[in-house]
C-alpha positions as CSV (number, residue, x, y, z in Angstrom):
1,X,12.5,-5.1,-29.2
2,X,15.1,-2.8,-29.4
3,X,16.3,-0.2,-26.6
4,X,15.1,2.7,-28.9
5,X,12.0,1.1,-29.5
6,X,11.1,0.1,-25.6
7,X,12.2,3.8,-24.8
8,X,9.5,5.0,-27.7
9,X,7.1,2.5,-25.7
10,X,7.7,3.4,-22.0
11,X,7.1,7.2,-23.6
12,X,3.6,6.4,-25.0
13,X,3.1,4.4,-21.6
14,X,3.9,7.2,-19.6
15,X,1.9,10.0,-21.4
16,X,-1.1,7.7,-22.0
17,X,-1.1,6.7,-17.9
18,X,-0.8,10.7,-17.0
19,X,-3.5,11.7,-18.7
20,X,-6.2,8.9,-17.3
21,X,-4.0,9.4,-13.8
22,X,-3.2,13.0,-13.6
23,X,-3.6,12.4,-9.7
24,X,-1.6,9.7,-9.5
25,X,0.4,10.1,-6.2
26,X,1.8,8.4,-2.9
27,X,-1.4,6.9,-1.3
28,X,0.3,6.6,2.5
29,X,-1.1,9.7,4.4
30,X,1.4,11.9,5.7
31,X,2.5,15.7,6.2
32,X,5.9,15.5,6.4
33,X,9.3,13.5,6.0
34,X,9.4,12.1,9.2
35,X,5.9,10.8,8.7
36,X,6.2,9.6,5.1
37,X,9.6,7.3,6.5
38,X,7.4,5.4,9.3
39,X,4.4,5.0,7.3
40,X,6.6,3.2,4.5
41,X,8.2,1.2,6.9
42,X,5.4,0.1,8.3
43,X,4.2,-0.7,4.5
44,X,5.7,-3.5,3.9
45,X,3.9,-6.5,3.1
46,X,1.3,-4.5,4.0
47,X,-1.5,-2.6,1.9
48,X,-1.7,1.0,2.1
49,X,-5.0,1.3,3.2
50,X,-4.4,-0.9,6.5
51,X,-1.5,1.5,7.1
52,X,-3.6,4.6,7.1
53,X,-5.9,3.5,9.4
54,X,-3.1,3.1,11.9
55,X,-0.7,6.2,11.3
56,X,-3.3,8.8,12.6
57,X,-2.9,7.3,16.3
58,X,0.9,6.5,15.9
59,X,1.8,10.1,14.4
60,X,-0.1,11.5,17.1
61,X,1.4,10.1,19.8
62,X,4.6,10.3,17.8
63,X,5.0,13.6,16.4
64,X,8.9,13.6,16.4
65,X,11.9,11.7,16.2
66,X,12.7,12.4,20.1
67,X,8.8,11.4,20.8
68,X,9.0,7.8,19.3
69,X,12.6,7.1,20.2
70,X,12.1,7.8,24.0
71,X,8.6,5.4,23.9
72,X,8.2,2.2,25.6
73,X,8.3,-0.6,22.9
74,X,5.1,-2.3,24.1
75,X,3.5,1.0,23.7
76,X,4.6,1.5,19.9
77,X,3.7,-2.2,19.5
78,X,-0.4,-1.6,21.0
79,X,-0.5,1.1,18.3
80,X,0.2,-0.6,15.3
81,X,-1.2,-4.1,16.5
82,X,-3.2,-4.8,13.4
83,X,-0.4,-4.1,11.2
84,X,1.3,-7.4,10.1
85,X,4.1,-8.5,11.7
86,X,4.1,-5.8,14.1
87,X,6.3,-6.7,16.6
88,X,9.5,-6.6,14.1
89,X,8.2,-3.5,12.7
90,X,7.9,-1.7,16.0
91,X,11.4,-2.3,16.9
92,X,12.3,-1.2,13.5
93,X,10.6,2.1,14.3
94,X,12.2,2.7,17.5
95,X,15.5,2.2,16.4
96,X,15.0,4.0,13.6
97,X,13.9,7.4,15.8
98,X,17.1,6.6,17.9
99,X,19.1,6.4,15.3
100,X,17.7,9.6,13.6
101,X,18.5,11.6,16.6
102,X,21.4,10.1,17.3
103,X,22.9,11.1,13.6
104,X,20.9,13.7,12.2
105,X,19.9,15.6,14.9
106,X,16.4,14.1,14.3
107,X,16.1,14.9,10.7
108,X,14.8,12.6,7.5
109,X,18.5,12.3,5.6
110,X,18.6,13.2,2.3
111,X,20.7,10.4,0.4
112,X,19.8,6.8,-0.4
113,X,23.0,5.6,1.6
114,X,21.9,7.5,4.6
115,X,18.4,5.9,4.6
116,X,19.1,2.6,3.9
117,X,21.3,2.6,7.3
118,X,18.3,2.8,9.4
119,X,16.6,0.1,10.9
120,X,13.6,-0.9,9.0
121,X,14.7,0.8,5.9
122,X,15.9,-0.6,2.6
123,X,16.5,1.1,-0.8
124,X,12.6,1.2,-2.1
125,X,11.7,2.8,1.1
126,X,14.4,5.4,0.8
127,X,13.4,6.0,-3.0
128,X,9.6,6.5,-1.3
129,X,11.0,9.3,0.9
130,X,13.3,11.0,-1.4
131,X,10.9,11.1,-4.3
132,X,8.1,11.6,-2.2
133,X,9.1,13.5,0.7
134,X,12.1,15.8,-0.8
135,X,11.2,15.6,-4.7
136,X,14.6,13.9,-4.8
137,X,14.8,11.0,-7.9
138,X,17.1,9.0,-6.9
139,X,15.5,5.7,-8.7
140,X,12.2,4.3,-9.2
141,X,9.6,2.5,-6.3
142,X,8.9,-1.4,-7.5
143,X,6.2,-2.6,-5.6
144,X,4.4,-6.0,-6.6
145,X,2.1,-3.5,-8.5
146,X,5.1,-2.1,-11.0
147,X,6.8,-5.4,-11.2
148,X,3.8,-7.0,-12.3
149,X,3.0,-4.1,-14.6
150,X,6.6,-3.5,-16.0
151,X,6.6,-7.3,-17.3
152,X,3.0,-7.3,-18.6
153,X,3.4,-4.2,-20.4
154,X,6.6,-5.3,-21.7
155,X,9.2,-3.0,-20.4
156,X,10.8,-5.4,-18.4
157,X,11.4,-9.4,-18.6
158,X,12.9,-9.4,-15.1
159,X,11.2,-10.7,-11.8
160,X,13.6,-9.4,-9.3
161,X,12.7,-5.6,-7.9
162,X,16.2,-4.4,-8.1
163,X,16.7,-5.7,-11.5
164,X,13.4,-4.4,-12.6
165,X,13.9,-1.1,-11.3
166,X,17.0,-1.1,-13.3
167,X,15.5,-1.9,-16.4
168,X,13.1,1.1,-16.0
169,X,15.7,3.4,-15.2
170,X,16.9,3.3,-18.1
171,X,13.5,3.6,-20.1
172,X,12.8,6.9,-18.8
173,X,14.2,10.2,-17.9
174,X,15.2,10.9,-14.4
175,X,12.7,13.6,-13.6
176,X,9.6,11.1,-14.5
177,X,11.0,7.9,-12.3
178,X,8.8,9.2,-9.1
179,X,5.8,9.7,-11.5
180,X,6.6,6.6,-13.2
181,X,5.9,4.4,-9.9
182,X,2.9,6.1,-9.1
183,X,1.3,5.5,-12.5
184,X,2.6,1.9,-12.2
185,X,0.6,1.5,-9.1
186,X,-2.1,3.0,-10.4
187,X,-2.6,1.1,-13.1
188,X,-2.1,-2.2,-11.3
189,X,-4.8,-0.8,-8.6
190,X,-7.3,0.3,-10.8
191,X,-7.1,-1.4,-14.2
192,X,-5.0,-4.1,-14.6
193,X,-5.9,-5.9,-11.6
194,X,-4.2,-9.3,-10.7
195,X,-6.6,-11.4,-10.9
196,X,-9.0,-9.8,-13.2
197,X,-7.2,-7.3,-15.8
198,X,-10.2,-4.9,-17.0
199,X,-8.4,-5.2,-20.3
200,X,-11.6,-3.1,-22.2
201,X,-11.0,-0.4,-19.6
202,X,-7.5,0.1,-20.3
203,X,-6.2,3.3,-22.9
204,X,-2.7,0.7,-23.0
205,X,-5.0,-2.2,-24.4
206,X,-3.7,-1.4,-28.3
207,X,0.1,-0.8,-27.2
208,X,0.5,-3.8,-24.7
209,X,2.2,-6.7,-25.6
210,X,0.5,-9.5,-23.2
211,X,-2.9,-8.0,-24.6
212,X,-3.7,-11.0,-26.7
213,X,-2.5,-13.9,-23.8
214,X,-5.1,-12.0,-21.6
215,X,-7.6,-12.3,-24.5
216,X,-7.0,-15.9,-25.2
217,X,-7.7,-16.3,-21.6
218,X,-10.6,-14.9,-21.3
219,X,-11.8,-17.1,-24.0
220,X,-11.2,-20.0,-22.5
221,X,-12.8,-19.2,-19.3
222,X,-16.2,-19.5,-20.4
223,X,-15.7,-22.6,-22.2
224,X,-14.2,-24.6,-19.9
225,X,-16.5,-23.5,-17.5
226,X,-19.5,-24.6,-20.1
227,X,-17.5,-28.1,-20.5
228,X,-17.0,-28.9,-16.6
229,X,-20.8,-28.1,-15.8
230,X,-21.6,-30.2,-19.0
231,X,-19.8,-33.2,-17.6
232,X,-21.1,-33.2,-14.4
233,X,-24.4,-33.1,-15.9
234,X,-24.0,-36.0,-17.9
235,X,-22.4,-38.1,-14.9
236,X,-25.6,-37.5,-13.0
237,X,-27.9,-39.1,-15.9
């Protein structure tokens, strides 16, 4: 496929997602800047959902970067226990708040390079904040949900995040790469699960290019089920 063509594509794509997805949107809880950077930290390997059962407790005892970065690290680490890998994490977060005050006079920077200096923060959590927090596009979010995605609906043939990421920057204009994740994620949350793509559900199902593999698949299923219980059945007599 051609660049012109895939750029023609990831248009369609994107028009058809926003109008079954008008909502789509960061689903971490959060108020502000400061909130949005912990919660994403604390997102990794790590479903959103578990994460927002946790950040009401931590955001109240932490409203501020001078709150968190003058706490007691076994404290931090009793209120995000049930997060995965908790103990890394928490010392990510303190030295994170330290850091913030101890550079930006406790203030969410602004620039990729800034962000990704901070413990606990790497270049798809900085695109969360910027494009989340600050409106600030800076490149696109590729979680397992947009890799996965990207290469199913043909936009990518990359595995690797930053190489996918860069294939989709190019695909579409700067102002929708924020949007673009979120639909992404949307779609891979919603509709095109995993491990059971609702492929009659989906408004992409004409326009996708692994529509037919899922299809073949899904024919199978059923028959090879029919042929194993068939087989056992006839070992028994």
């Amino acid at each position: 496929m051609t660049k012109t063509k895939k750029r023609e594509l990831a248009a369609e794509i994107f028009q058809r997602l926003q109008s079954v997805h008008p909502d789509a949107h960061c689903e971490l809880n959060h108020s502000n800047p400061f909130e949005l950077l912990l919660a994403t930290i604390l997102s990794a390997q790590c479903t959103d959902a578990r994460v927002n059962i946790v950040t009401p407790e931590l955001f109240r005892r932490y409203p501020t970067a001078e709150a968190l970065a003058s706490a007691e690290l076994p404290e931090i680490e009793d209120t995000i226990k049930s997060i995965n890998f908790f103990r890394n994490k928490s010392k990510s977060l303190l030295g994170c708040a330290q850091m913030l005050l101890e550079r930006h006079d406790g203030e969410v920077p602004r620039t990729v390079e800034e962000l990704s200096d901070l413990p606990g923060v790497g270049r798809k959590t900085a695109n969360v904040v910027l494009g989340n927090a600050f409106g600030i596009n800076t490149g696109i979010v590729v979680d397992t949900h947009v890799k996965r995605t990207a290469k199913i609906l043909g936009l990518t043939s990359q595995t690797d995040p930053e190489k996918v990421e860069r294939d989709l920057m190019t695909l579409f204009p700067t102002e929708q790469w924020t949007d673009v994740s979120h639909l992404l994620i949307f779609l891979g949350r919603r509709t095109c699960n995993a491990r059971k793509p609702q492929c009659d559900l989906c408004n992409l199902k004409d326009i996708c290019v692994s529509k037919d593999k899922f299809l073949r698949a899904r024919k199978k299923a059923p028959g090879g089920t029919k042929s194993r219980v068939a087989g056992r059945a006839s070992k028994r007599r």
